[in-house]
N, C-alpha and C positions, 0 to 999 in steps of 0.2 A: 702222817696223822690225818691229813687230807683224807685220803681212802678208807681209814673208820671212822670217823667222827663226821664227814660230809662238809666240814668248814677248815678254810686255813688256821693253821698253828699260832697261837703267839708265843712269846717270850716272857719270863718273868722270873724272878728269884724272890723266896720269902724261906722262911722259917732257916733251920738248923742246916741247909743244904750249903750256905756258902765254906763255912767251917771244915763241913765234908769233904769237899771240894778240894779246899787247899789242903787235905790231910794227904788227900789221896796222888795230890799233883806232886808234894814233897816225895811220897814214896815211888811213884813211877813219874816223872820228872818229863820222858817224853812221850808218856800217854795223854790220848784224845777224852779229854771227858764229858759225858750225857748223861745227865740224871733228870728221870722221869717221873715224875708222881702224881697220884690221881688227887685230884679234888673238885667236888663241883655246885652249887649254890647250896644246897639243902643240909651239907655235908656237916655243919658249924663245926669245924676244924677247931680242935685245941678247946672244944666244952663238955663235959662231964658223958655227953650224951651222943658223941661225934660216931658220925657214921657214914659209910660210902655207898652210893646208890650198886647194887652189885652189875649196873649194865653198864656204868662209869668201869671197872673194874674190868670188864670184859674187852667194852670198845682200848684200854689203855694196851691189856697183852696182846689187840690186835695187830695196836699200831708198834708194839715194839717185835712184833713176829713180821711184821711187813719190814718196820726197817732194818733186821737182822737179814730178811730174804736179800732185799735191795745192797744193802752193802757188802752183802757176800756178791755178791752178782757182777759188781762194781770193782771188789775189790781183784776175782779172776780175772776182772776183761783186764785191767792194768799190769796185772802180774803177765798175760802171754799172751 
């Protein structure tokens, strides 16, 4: 996220994602899970009028097209 956004990442969990989460961890038990969602100051999340800035939108599939690259990358060099 580093490489689109220009700052380091943090961490957080809000809304309906914890639930998801453990839905999906029951169903595949020993899958890795990442869940990514955009939100950012202006955005007022969860009000009649909620919207995403569309360069928020752009920089997120950047960084998840970067760490699709990297983990593919990652995951040949280990396989051989």
């Amino acid at each position: 996220m580093k490489e689109s956004y220009g700052i380091e990442a943090t961490t957080f969990g809000q809304g309906a994602s914890p639930g998801l989460a453990n839905a999906f961890a029951r169903a595949l038990p020993r899958a890795e899970l990442l869940m990514l969602g955009v939100s950012e100051p202006l955005c007022a999340v969860h009000e009649p009028n909620e919207s995403v800035d569309p360069n928020e939108i752009e920089q997120m599939a950047l960084s998840l097209a970067l760490f699709l690259r990297d983990f593919a990358d990652k995951t040949k060099a280990s396989s051989g």
